[in-house]
Residue, then its C-alpha position, 0 to 999 in steps of 0.5 A: x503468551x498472548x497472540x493479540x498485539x494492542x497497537x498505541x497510536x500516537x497523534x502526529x497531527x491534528x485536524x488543525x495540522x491539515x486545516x492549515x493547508x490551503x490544498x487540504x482545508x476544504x476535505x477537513x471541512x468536509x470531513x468535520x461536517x459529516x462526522x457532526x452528525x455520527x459522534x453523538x451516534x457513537x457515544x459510549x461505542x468503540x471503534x475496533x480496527x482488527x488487522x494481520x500486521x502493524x508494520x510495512x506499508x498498506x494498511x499497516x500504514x493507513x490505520x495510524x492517521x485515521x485512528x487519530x482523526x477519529x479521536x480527534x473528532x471525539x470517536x474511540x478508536x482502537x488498533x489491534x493485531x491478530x498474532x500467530x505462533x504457526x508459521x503454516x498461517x502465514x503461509x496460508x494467508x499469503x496463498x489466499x491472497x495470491x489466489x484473490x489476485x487470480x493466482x496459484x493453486x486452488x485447492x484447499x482442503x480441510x487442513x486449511x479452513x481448520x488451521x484458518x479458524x483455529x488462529x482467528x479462534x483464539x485471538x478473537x477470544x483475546x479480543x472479546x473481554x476488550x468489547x462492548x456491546x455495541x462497539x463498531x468492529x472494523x476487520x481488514x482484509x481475509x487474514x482476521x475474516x472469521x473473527x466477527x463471526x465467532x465474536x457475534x455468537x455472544x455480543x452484539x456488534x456492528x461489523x464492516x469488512x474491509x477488503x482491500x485486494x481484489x481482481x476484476x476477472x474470475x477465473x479457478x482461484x479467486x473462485x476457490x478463494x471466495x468459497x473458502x471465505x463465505x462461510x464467515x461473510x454473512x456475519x458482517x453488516x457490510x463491506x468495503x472494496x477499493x473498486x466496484x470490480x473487486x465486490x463478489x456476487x454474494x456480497x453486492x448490496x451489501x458493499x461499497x466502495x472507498x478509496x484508499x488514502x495517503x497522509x500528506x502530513x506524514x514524513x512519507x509525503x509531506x512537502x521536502x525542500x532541496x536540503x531536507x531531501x539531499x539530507x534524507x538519501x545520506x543519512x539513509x545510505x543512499x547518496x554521498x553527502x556532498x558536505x556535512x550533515x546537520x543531523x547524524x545518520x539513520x541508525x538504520x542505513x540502507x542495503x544494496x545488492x553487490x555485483x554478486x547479489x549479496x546485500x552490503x550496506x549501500x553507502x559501501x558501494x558507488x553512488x546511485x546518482x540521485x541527485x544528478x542522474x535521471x532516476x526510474x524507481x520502483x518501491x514495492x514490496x517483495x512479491x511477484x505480482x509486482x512485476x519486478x522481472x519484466x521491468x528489470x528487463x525493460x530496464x536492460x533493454x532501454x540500457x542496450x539501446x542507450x547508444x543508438x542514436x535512432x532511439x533517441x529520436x537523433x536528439x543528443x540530449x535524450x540520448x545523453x539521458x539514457x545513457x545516464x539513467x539508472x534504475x532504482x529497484x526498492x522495498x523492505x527487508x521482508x522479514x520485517x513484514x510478517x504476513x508476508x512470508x514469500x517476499x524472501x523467496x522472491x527476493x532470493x530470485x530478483x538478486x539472481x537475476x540482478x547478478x546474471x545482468x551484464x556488468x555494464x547494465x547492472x552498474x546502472x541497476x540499484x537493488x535496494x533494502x530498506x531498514x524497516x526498524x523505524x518506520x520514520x526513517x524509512x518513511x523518510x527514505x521513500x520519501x526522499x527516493x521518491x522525490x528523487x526520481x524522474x519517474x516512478x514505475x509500479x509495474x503490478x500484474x495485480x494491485x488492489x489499489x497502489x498506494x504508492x502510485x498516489x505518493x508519487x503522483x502527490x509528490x508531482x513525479x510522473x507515474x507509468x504503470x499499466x490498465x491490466x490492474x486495477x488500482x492503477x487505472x483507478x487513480x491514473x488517466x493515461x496521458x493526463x496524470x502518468x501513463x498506462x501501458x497494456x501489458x505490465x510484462x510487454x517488455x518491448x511497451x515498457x522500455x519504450x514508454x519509459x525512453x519516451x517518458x524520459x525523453x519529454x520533460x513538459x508532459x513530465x511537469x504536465x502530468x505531475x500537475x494533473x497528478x497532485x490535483x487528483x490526489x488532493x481531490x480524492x486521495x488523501x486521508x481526510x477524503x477517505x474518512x469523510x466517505x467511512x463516516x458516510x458509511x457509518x452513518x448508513x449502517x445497520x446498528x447506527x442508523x437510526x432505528x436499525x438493529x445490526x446483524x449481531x443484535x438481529x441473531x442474538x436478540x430476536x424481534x419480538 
């Protein structure tokens, strides 16, 4: 049985699709302009994307649209995905990528390394009979690290490692993590981070960084109208259609949790109130560095709080808010993503929480599944829930970067999230484009920035405004390619005259 899954990839859009858009045209032009100058470097090469999982968000998300632009720029580009039949890689990878977020235990014995290169050993034989020389290999993230190393021992290759976790402090387990990891380091030409914080001593000067990038054609961000959002939450189960729908309902609906904790299908329960309630949102995967205990408690305190007067700065309005406002707790159903193994465990620990909550704050509480079976769909659904919201929280005591913050903030909804991680305060500037808290677990900051968020609708559509101009800028897709091209552009194995690596080791200079 092979390991190794080729992933098609189907264009949704052309360049043109995005030239169309006044907001987007100058990126594409950019974007063309640049890659001029690399195709004829290409020429006869393969670009390889190598990636752990071809499903969820992140980069399983990204990897389509930048495969199609570079196809329709004349590039090869292919997707493949490592695959497994040891349970104990997943969970291994999982407790790597905990400890490069600065968590968990940091011992690692020979067991480890060995099951780690065994895995990469045998997909990258998989791979090797579909490379040529010469051929650009692009590996994402530590799960397929070692596979460039074993592949340089006998083809010549230029190698790029894209990292996208990383932390902006050392301490016992990312170090542990970045010594498990050297060994397979050198054999690349160079690396990308999404930040400059996240680029190890052993790799600076061989390193850059590239920011991550959202489609905004792609049914995830593109543009809804009123009818097409109302529409989306109904025939995924999260709101009552409030007359008949043109299209029939996803096949796929939505879960939600029951006063017990038990998931049922949402659309059996009370309606949320997307389309009438102030609506704070949470879409995240399963995981506990995505802060999911301390906003639920925030959540509860600004609903125990919901009838005092003084809170709402004696205004009746705002007090009207809070006391209408729910809190929309959202991600996948875990065992869709299969790189993810604890998204289960942590999963079981949110649902006890939510039924341990008083009755009257966990019917303001909605605990929502997303059906990972159609990634168009769910697409749609986060879309529409997005849209829905009054603001968007990504609560992260760690994050690489948060593609869902930029989602939002293209969608004009305002973010509160925090400048303890990373990737938010890459992408946010507190008070002109969102807010950033100190502290993703002070439940007291929490609470009280999202009851002041709530309460100020101006600064809402301000930052909103600010939020969108700052993606367009800099956050989307066609931006991002533009800087890999540059990359490219620079490397050893393409520049003109430069060998790569691989061709160095196995074709000595004379």
């Amino acid at each position: 049985m092979s390991l190794l899954q080729h992933v098609v990839v189907e264009a949704r859009h052309s360049l043109a699709d995005y030239a169309a858009e006044a907001r987007l045209a100058p990126s594409v032009q950019e974007l063309e302009a640049e890659a001029s100058r690399l195709v004829p470097l290409l020429a006869g090469r393969t670009i390889w994307m190598v990636s752990s999982t071809a499903v969820g968000g992140g980069v399983a998300e990204m990897l389509p649209t930048q495969i199609a632009m570079l196809r329709d720029l004349g590039i090869r580009a292919e997707w493949v995905v490592i695959g497994s039949e040891e349970e104990e890689f997943f969970v291994l990878t999982k407790h790597l990528h905990n400890l490069v977020h600065g968590v968990g235990t940091p011992a690692l014995d020979a067991g480890a390394r060995a099951l780690f290169e065994r895995v990469n050993h045998a997909n990258a034989e998989e791979l090797r009979p579909l490379l040529a020389p010469n051929d650009v290999l692009v590996v994402h993230d530590p799960q397929p690290l070692p596979i460039a190393s074993m592949l340089a021992r006998s083809i010549p290759l230029v190698t790029v490692w894209r990292c996208h976790i990383g932390l902006d402090e050392e301490n016992a387990a990312t170090r542990a993590a970045w010594d498990f990891f050297a060994p397979w380091l050198d054999a690349y030409d160079h690396a990308v981070f999404s930040a400059s914080e996240y680029i190890p001593p052993r790799l600076a000067g061989r390193a850059s960084v590239i920011a991550p990038g959202i489609d905004p054609l792609s049914e995830k961000n593109a543009e809804l109208s009123l009818h097409e959002t109302v529409e989306a939450l109904a025939r995924g189960g999260l709101a009552a259609a409030p007359g008949p729908l043109l299209r029939a309902p996803f096949a796929a609906q939505a879960s939600r949790a029951g006063d017990d904790g038990v998931f049922v299908p949402a659309a059996t329960l009370e309606d949320i109130g997307l389309l009438t309630r102030p609506i704070v949102t949470q879409i995240s995967r399963w995981d506990r560095l995505k802060g999911w205990l301390p906003l639920l408690n925030a959540f509860t305190a600004l609903k125990r709080s919901s009838t005092d007067v003084a809170v709402a700065g004696n205004d009746p309005l705002q007090l009207r808010r809070l006391q209408l406002a729910r809190l929309v707790l959202a991600g996948p159903d875990p065992g869709a993503v299969a790189d993810d193994p604890e998204g289960l465990e942590v999963l079981g620990e949110l649902r006890a929480a939510y039924a341990k909550l008083p009755p009257a704050v966990r019917r303001d509480v909605a605990f929502v599944a997303l059906p990972m079976t159609s990634r168009e769909e769910n697409a749609l659904m986060v879309n529409a829930l997005q849209r829905a919201s009054t603001i968007v929280v990504q609560n992260s005591r760690r994050e690489g970067f948060g593609l869902t913050i930029a989602e939002a903030m293209w969608k004009r909804v305002p973010v509160l999230s925090n400048s303890r991680a990373c990737g938010p305060r890459q992408q946010i500037r507190d008070g002109i484009d969102g807010r950033l808290i100190a502290d993703p677990e002070d439940v007291h900051e929490l609470c009280e920035t999202m009851v002041a968020m709530l309460g100020d609708q101006d600064a809402r559509e301000r930052w909103g405004r600010s939020a969108q101009r700052r993606v367009q800028d800099r956050f989307v897709d066609t931006a991002q390619l533009r800087h890999w091209v540059q990359l490219l552009l620079r490397l050893p194995g393409l520049a003109p005259g430069a060998r790569s690596r691989a061709e160095k080791e196995i074709r000595p200079a004379p």
